[in-house]
C-alpha positions as CSV (number, residue, x, y, z in Angstrom):
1,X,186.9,-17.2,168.8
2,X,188.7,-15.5,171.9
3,X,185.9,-15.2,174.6
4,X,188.5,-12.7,176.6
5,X,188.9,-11.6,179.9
6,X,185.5,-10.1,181.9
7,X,187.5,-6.9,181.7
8,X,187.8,-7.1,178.2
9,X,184.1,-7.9,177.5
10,X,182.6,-5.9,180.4
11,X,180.9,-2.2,179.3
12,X,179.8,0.3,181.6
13,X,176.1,0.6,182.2
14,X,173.9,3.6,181.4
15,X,171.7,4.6,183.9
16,X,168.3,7.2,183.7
17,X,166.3,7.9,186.2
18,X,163.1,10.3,185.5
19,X,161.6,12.5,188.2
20,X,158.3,13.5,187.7
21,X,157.0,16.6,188.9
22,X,153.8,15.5,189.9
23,X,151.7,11.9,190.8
24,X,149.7,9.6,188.6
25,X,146.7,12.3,189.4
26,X,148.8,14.9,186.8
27,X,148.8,16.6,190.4
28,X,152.1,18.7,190.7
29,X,154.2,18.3,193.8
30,X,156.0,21.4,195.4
31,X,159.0,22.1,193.4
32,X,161.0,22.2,197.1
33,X,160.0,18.3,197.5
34,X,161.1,17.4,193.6
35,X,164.4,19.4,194.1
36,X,165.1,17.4,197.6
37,X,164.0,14.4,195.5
38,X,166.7,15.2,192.9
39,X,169.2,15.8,195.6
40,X,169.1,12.8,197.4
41,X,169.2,10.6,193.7
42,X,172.3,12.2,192.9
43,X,173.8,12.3,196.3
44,X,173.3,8.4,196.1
45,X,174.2,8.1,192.5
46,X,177.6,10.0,193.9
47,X,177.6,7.4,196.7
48,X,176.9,4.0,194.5
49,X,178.2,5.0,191.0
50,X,181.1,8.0,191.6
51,X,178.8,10.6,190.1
52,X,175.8,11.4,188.4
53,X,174.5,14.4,186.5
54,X,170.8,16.2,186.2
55,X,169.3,17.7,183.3
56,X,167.0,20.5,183.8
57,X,163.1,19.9,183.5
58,X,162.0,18.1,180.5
59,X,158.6,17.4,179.5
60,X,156.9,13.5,179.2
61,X,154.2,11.8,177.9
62,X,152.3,8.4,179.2
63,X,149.1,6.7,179.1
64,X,147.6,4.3,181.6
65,X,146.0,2.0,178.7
66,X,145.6,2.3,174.8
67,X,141.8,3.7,175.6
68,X,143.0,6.7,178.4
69,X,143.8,10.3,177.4
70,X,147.7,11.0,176.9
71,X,148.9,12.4,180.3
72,X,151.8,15.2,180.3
73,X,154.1,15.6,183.2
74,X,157.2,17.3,183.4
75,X,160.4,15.8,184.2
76,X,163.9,16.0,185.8
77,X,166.1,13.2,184.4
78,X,169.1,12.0,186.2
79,X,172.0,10.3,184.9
80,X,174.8,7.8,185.7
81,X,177.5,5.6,184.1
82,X,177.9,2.6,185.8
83,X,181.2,1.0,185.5
């Protein structure tokens, strides 16, 4: 078998970054501060990666432990390819 060139073998990355609108409190944050969040991610993403694209807010689910209460929080998710 023909291991190849790194080139050949090499496969961009896909990268997802999620944006909560609030803290681990379920407390929401001003949307102003999530939006300056959001902009600074994909200006860097722009910087590191050549681009980046965000998808409006989305809605999550978590829990700190098997025994806690399911915690909602709404999200902005923000995605790259790496290359």
């Amino acid at each position: 078998m023909d291991a190849g060139t790194a080139e050949e073998i090499q496969k961009p990355m896909h990268l997802l970054i999620f944006i909560p609108e609030g803290n681990r409190k379920s407390k929401t944050v001003p949307v102003d501060v999530q939006d300056r969040w959001v902009v600074r991610l994909l200006k860097l993403c722009a910087n590191l990666f050549i681009g980046a694209t965000a998808y409006g807010r989305g809605v999550g689910v978590w829990k700190k432990s098997q025994r806690s209460r399911i915690q909602w929080d709404r999200v902005t998710v923000i995605e790259s390819w790496i290359d």
